[in-house]
C-alpha positions as CSV (number, residue, x, y, z in Angstrom):
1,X,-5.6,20.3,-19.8
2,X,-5.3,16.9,-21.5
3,X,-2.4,14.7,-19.2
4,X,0.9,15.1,-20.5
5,X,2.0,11.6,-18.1
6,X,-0.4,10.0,-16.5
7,X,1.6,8.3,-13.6
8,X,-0.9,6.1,-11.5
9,X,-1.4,2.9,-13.0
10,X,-1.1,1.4,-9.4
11,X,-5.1,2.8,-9.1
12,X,-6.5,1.9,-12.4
13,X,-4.5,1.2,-16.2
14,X,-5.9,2.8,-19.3
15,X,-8.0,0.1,-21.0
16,X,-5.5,-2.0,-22.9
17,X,-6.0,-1.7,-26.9
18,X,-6.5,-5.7,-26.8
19,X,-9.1,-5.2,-24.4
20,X,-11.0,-2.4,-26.3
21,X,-11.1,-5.0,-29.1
22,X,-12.2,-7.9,-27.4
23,X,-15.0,-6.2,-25.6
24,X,-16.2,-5.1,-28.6
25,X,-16.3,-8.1,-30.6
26,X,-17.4,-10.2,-27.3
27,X,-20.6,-8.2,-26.9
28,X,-21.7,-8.9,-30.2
29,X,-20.9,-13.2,-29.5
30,X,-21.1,-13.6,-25.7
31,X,-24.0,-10.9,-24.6
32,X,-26.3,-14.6,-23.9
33,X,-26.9,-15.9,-20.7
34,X,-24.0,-19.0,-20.8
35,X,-26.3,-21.8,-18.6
36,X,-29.1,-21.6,-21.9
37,X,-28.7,-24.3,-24.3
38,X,-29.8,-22.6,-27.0
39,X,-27.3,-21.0,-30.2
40,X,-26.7,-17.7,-28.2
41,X,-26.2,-19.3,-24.7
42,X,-23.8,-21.7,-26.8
43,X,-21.7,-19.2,-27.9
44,X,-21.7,-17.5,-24.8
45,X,-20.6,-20.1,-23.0
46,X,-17.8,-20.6,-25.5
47,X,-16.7,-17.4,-24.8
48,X,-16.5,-18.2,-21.7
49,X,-14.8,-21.4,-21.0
50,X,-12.0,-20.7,-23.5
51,X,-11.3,-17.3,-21.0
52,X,-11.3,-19.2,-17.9
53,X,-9.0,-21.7,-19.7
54,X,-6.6,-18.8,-20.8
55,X,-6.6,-16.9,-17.4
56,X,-5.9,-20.5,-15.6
57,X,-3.1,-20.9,-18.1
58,X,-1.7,-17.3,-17.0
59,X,-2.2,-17.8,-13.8
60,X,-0.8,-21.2,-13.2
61,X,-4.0,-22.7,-12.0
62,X,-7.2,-25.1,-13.1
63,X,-9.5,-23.9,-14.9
64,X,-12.5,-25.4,-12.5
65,X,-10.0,-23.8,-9.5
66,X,-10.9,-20.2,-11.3
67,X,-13.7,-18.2,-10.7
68,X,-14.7,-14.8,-12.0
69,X,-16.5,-12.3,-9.5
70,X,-17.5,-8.3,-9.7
71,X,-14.2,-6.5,-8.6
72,X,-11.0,-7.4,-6.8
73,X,-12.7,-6.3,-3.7
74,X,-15.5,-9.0,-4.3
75,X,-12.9,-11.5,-4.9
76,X,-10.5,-11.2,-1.7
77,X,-14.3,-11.0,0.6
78,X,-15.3,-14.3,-0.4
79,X,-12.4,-15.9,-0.4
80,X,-11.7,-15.1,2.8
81,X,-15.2,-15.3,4.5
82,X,-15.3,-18.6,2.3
83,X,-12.0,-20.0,3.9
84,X,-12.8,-19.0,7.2
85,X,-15.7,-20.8,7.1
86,X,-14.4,-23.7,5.6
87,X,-11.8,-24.1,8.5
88,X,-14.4,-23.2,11.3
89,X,-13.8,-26.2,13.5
90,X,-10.0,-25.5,13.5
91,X,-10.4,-22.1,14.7
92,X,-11.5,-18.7,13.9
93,X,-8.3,-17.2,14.0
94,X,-7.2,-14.9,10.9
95,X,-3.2,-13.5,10.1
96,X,-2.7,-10.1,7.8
97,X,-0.3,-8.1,7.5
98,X,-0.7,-4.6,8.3
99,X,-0.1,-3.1,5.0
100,X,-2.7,-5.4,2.6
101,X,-5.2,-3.4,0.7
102,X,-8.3,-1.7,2.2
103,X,-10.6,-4.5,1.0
104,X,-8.7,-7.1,3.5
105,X,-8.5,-4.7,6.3
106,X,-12.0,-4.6,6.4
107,X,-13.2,-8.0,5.4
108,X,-10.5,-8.1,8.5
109,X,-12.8,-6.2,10.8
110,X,-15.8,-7.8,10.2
111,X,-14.3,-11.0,11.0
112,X,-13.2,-9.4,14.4
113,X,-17.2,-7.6,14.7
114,X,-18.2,-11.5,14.5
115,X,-16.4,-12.8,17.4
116,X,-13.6,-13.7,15.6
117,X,-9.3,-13.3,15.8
118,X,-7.5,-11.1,14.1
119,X,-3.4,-11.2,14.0
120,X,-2.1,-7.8,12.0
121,X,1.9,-8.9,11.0
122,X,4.2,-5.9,11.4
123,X,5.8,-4.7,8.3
124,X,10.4,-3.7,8.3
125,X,10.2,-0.4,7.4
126,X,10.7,-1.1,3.9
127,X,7.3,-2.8,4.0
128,X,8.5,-6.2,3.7
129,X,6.4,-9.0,6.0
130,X,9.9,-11.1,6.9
131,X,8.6,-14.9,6.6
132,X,10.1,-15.6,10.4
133,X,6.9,-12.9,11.0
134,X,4.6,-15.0,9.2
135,X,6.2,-18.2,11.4
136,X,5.7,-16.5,14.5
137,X,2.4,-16.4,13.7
138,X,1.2,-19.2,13.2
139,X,-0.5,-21.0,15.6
140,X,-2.8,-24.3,15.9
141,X,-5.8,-22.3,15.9
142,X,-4.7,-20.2,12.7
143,X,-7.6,-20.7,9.9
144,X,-6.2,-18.5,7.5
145,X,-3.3,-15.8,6.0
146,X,-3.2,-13.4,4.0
147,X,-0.4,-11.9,2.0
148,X,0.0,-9.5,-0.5
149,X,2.5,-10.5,-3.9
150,X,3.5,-7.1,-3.6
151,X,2.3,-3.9,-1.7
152,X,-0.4,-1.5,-4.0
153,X,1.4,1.6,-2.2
154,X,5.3,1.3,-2.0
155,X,5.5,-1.1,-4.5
156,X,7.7,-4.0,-2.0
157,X,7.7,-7.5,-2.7
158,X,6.2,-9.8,-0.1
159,X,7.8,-13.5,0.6
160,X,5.3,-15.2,-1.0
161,X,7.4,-18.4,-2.1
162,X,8.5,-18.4,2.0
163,X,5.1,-17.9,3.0
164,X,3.3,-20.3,1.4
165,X,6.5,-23.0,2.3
166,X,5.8,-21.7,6.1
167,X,1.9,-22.3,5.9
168,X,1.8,-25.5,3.9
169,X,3.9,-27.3,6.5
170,X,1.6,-26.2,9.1
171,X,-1.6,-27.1,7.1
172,X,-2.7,-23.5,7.2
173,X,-3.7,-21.7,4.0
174,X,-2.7,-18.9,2.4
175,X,-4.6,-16.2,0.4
176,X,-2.6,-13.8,-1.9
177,X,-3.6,-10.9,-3.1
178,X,-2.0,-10.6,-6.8
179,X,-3.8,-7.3,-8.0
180,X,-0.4,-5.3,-8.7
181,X,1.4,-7.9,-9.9
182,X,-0.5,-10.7,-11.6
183,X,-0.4,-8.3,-14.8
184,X,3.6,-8.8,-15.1
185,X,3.9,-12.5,-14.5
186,X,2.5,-15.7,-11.8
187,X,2.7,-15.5,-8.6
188,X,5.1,-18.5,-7.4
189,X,4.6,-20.6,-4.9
190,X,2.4,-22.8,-3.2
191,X,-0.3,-20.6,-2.3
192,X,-4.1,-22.0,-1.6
193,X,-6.4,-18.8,-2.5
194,X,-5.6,-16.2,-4.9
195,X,-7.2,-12.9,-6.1
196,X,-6.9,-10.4,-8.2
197,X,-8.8,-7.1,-10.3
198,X,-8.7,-7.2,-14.3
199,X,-8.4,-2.8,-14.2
200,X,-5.1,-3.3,-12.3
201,X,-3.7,-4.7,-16.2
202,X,-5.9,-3.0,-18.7
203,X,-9.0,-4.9,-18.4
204,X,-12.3,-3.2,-17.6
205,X,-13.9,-2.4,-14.6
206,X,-16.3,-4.6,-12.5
207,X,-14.0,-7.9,-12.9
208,X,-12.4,-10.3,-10.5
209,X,-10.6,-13.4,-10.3
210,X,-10.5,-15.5,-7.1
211,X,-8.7,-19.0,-7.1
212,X,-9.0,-21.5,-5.2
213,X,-7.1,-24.3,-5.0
214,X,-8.6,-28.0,-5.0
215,X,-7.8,-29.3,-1.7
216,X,-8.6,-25.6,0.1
217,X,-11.7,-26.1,2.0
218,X,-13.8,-23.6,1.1
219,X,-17.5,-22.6,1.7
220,X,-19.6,-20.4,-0.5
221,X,-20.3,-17.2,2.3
222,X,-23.6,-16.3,0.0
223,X,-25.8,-18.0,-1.5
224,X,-25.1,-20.5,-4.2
225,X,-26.4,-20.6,-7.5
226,X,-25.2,-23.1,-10.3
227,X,-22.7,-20.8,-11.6
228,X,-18.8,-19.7,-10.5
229,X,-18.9,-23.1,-8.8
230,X,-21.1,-21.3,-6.3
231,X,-18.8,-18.6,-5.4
232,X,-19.9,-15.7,-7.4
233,X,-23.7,-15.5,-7.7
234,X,-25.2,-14.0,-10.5
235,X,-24.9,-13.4,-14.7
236,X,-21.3,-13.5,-15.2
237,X,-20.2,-10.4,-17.8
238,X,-18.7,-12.4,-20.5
239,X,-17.7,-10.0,-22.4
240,X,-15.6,-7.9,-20.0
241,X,-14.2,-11.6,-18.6
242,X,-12.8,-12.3,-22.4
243,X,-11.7,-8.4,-22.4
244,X,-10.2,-8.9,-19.4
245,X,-8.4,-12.2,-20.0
246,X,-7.2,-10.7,-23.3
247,X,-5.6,-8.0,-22.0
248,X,-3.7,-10.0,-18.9
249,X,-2.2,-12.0,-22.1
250,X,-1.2,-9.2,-24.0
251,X,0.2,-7.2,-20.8
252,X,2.0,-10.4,-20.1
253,X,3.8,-10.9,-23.6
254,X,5.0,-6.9,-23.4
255,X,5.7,-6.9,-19.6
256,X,9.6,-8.7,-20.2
257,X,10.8,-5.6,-22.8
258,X,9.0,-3.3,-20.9
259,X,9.6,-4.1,-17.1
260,X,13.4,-4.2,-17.8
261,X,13.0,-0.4,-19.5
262,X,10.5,0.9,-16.6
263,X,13.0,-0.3,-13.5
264,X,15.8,1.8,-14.8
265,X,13.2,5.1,-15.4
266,X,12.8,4.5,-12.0
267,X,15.6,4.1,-10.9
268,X,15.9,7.1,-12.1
269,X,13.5,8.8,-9.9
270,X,15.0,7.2,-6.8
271,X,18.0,8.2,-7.4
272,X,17.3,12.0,-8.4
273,X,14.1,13.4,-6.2
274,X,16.3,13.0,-2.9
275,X,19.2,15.2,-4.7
276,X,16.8,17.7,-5.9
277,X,14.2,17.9,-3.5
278,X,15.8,18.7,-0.2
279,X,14.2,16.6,3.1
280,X,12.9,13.8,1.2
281,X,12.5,10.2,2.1
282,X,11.9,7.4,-0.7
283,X,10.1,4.6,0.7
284,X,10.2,1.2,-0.1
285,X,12.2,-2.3,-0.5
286,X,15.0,-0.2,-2.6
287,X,15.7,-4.0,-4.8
288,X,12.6,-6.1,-4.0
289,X,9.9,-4.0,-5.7
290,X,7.8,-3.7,-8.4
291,X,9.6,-2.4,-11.6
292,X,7.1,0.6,-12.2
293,X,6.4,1.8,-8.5
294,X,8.0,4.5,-6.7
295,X,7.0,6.6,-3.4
296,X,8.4,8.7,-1.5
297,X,7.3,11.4,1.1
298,X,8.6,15.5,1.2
299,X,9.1,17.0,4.4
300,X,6.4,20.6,5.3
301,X,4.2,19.5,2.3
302,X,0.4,19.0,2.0
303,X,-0.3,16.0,0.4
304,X,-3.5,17.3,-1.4
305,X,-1.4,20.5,-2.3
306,X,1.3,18.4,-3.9
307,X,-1.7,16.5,-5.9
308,X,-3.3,19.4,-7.5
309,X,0.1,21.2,-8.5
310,X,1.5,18.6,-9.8
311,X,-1.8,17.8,-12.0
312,X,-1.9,21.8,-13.0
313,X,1.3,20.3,-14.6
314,X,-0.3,17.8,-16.3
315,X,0.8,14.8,-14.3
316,X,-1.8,12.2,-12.3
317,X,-0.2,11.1,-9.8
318,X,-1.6,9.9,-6.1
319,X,-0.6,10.3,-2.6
320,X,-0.7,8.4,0.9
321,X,-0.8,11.6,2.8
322,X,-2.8,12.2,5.6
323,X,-3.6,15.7,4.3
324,X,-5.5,14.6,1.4
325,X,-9.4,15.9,1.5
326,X,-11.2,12.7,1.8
327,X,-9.5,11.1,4.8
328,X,-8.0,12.8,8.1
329,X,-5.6,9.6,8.5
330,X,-2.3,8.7,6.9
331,X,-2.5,5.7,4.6
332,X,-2.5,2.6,7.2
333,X,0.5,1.6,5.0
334,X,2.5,4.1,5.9
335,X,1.8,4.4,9.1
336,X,2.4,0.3,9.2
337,X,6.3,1.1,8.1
338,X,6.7,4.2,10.9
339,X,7.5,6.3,7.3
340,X,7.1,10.2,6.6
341,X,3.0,10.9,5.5
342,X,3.5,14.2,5.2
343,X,3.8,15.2,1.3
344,X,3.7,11.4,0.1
345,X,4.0,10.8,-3.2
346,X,3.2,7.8,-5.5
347,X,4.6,7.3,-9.0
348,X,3.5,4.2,-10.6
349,X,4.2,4.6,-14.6
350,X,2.7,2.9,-17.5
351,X,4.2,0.5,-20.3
352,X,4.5,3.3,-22.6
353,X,6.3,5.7,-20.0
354,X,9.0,8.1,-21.9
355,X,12.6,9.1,-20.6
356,X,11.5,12.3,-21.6
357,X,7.9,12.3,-19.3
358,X,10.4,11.3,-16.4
359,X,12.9,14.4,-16.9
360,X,10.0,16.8,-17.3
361,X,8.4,15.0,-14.0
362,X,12.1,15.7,-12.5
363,X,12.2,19.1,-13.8
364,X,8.4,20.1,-12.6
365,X,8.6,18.5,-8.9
366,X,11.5,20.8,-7.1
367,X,9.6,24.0,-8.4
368,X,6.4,22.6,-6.9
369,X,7.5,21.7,-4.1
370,X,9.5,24.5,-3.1
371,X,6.3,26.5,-3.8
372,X,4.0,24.8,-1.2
373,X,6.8,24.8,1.1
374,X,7.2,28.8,1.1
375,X,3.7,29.3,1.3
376,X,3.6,27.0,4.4
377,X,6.6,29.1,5.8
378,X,8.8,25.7,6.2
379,X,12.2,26.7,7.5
380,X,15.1,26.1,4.8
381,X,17.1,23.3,3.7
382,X,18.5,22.0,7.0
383,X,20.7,18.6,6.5
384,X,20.4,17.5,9.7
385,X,21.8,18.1,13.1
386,X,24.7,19.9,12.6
387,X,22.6,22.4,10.2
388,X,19.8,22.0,12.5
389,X,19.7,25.9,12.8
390,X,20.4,26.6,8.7
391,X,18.4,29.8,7.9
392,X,17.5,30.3,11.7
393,X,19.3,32.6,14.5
394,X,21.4,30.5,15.4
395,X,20.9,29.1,19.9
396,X,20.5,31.5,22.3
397,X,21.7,29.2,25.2
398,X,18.0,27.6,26.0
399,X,17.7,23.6,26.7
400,X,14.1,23.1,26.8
401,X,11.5,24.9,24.1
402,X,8.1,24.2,24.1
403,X,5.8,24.4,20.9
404,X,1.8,24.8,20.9
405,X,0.9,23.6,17.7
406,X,-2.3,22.5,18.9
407,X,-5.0,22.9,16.5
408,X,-2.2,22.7,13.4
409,X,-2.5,19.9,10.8
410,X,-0.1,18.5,9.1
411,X,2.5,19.4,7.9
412,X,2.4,22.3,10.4
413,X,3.5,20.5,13.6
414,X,6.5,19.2,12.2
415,X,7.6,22.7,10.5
416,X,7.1,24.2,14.2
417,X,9.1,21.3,15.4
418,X,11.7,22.3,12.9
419,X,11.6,25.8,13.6
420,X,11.9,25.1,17.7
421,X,15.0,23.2,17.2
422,X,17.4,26.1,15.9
423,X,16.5,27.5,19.5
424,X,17.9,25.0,21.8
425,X,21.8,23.5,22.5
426,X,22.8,20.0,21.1
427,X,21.6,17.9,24.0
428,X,18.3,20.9,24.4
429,X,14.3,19.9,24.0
430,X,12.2,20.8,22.2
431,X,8.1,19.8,23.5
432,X,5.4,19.9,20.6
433,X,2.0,20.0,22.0
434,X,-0.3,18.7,19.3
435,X,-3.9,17.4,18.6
436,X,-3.2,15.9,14.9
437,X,-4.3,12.8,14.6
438,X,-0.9,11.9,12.5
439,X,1.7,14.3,14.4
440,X,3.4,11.6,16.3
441,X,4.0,9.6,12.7
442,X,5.6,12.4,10.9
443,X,7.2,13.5,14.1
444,X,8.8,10.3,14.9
445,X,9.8,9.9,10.7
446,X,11.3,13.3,11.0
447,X,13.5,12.4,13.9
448,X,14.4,9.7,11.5
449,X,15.3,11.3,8.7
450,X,16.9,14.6,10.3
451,X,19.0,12.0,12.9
452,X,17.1,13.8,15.7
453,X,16.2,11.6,18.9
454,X,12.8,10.9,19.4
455,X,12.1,10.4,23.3
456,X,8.5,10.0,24.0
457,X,4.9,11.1,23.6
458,X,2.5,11.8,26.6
459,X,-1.1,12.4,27.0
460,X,-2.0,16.4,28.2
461,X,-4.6,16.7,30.4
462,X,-7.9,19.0,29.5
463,X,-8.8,17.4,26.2
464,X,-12.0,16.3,26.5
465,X,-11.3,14.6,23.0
466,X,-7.8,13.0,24.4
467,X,-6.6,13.7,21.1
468,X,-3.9,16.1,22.9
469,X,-0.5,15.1,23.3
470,X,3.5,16.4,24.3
471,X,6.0,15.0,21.9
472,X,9.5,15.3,23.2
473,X,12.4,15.4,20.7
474,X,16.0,15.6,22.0
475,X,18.8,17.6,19.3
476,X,21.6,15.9,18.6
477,X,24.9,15.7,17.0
478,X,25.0,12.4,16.2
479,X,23.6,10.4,13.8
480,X,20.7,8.1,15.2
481,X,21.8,4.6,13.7
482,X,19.1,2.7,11.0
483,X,18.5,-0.1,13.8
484,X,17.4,2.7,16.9
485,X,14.2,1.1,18.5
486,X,13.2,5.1,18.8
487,X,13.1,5.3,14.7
488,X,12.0,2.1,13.6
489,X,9.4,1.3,15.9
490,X,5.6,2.2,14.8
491,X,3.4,4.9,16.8
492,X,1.9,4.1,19.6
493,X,3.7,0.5,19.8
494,X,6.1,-0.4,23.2
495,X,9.3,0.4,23.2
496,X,12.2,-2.4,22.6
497,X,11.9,-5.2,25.0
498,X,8.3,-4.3,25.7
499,X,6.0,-7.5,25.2
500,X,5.2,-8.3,21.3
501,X,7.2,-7.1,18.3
502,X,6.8,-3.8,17.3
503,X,3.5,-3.1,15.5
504,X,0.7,-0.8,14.0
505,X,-1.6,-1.6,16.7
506,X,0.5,-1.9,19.6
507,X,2.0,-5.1,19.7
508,X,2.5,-6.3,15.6
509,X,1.5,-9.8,16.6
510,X,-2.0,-9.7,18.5
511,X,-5.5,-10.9,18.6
């Protein structure tokens, strides 16, 4: 069936009407190669020069700072491999944060493959990198950071402002990634690199934009040709670089009307899914967001359940969860904030987005929910300790249960979790044996959200994959408090007062 909503603009944006025109006429002016002197080559390069002038207008740039490449992705690999280079003799020494996109992670890796240092900056659980993070970790061998404007997955703003403040008194610079939000204004700020993909805003496919400032040092990672100032080798598509410049200006002029009237749809949502959908966390800077992202995560769901239900219904929406069919880990972003995988959902709408789409989007998601749920066999509303044992006998006396869930994916370990915990005494147990590669993320969220106390996770013995662990969950009547080091802090980092802050990979600020 045709979509009714289609809710994930944060992947790709329907080609902008703008854009559709401006291709058009473009390929029948600019399909010349722009370095030929001739007519056609004239009018190519034209075309051309008067789109990088625009972007750099929209952007808040030069025009000769602006270079178009192939995709986003293209974009944020050479200008980080072109920055790294460029500050070689200074060090080789690379800050991210935890949660950028994919294409930084990995252009992150093979810097690390090459001998080099990589710092990974631990996210609040909201998402947010606070800039005293980004001070911390700095150091005189630092060539580079990188920070997102604002996270592709939860929607949080970054300190970009703050950032850029920290690194330009310590002569470090810094490369944003602008993809989600370059569409809906500039980025501010005093930033030295910038990127960003033209499909994130309407614009077609296949274009890039990578800035960088004069006064950056830069060097071309591949090899230069006369044109992109060396940076992006190869015919430049000048007619999807005018259709993409022409739709970041028209996106821009409707994104004041329109970003006002998306916050308060949703708002909306945020406010709603928790009080209709029972054990759900919304995730995210609740104020410092984008206006048209929202994500949140449902408790004994399968993310790649909750995907094709909700598209039966005619709604696109996409999901973070570890339970999706092309990936056996949770999104590194979620993992990054210590948040619920398990059933992850992300909303992003488009400028054209109804009140109506939203209700029906309210209306539809409780019914599918609740129908994955009782096919999984989750246990029943429970709303937290005191109703630990809703729906359940209620204790028969015991302190310690144990749970083999080995061999269970997610959501599975956590709804035998759930299940064990109406069988043990406030103060009781309750051991999950597990081999999911994600159980000790959802288990650790679900402590957090069901104000259960998390105590630690041990290896088992006899695994020749050592996949195989014992979680240990403690019930209680209490609430845990926002700020317990057992809720916030990330898989597999050290506990409070262990060496490092608290991070994705062990130690949130390490080589």
């Amino acid at each position: 069936m045709p979509y009714s909503a289609y809710f994930d603009v944060a992947s790709t944006v329907p080609p902008h009407p703008v854009a559709r025109q401006a291709l058009l006429a473009a390929l029948e002016e600019g399909w010349a190669d722009p370095t030929r002197l001739h007519r056609e080559g004239r009018r190519a390069r034209l075309l051309l020069d008067t789109a990088r002038e625009a972007a750099a207008e929209l952007i808040g740039c030069r025009p000769d700072e602006l270079s178009f490449t192939s995709s986003g992705s293209r974009a944020l690999h050479t200008g980080i491999a072109g920055a790294l280079a460029g500050r070689r003799r200074v060090g080789r020494r690379l800050v991210i944060s935890a949660v950028e996109h994919s294409a930084v992670l990995r252009a992150a890796e093979a810097h690390e493959a090459e001998g080099g240092t990589v710092v990974r900056m631990a996210p609040e659980r909201t998402g947010r990198i606070e800039p005293g993070t980004v001070t911390d970790a700095l150091t005189g061998d630092t060539a580079l950071v990188c920070l997102q404007s604002a996270n592709h997955e939860v929607g949080t703003e970054q300190p970009v402002i703050e950032a850029a403040e920290t690194c330009r008194a310590a002569g470090v610079p810094l490369l944003v990634d602008a993809a989600q939000s370059l569409g809906r204004g500039t980025v501010p700020g005093a930033w030295s690199l910038l990127a960003a993909s033209a499909h994130k805003w309407g614009g077609p496919a296949g274009v890039g934009m990578l800035v960088v400032r004069k006064g950056t040092r830069f060097v071309a990672p591949l090899p230069r040709d006369e044109r992109e100032a060396g940076r992006a080798p190869g015919f430049p598509a000048v007619p999807q670089v005018v259709a993409a410049v022409a739709a970041l200006r028209a996106v821009r002029e409707e994104a004041v009307e329109a970003d006002g009237r998306l916050r308060g749809l949703v708002d909306r949502i945020r406010e709603r899914v928790p009080e209709l959908v029972p054990d759900t966390e919304v995730v995210g800077d609740p104020v410092r967001r984008l206006p048209h992202l929202v994500t949140f995560s449902c408790l004994y769901v399968d993310g790649e359940a909750l995907v094709h239900a909700l598209d039966r219904e005619g709604f696109a929406i996409s999901s973070g969860s570890s339970c999706t069919s092309d990936t056996l880990e949770p999104s590194h972003v979620l993992r990054a904030m210590g948040v619920l995988s398990s059933g992850n959902v992300r909303v992003s709408l488009p400028t054209g987005t109804t009140g109506e789409e939203v209700d029906r989007f309210l209306d539809v998601l409780p019914r599918v929910v609740a129908g994955i749920r009782e096919r999984y066999g989750a246990p029943p509303r429970t709303g937290g300790a005191q109703d630990a044992r809703a729906g359940e006998a209620r204790p028969d006396g015991g302190t310690e249960v144990t749970v083999d869930a080995l061999g269970l994916v997610c959501p599975r370990p956590v709804i035998e979790l759930a299940r064990a915990m109406a069988r043990v005494r406030p103060g009781g147990v309750v051991t999950v044996l597990a081999d999911d590669g994600v159980a000790e993320l959802d288990i650790r969220a679900w402590c957090h959200l069901r104000e259960q106390e998390f105590l630690d996770e041990k290896p088992l013995g006899g695994d020749p994959a050592g996949a195989a662990r014992a979680y240990r969950v403690r019930r209680t009547e209490r609430p845990i408090p926002a700020d317990d080091p057992a809720a916030r802090r990330v898989p597999g980092t050290p506990p409070a007062g262990g060496p490092g802050s608290a991070g994705p990979h062990g130690d949130g600020l390490r080589p």
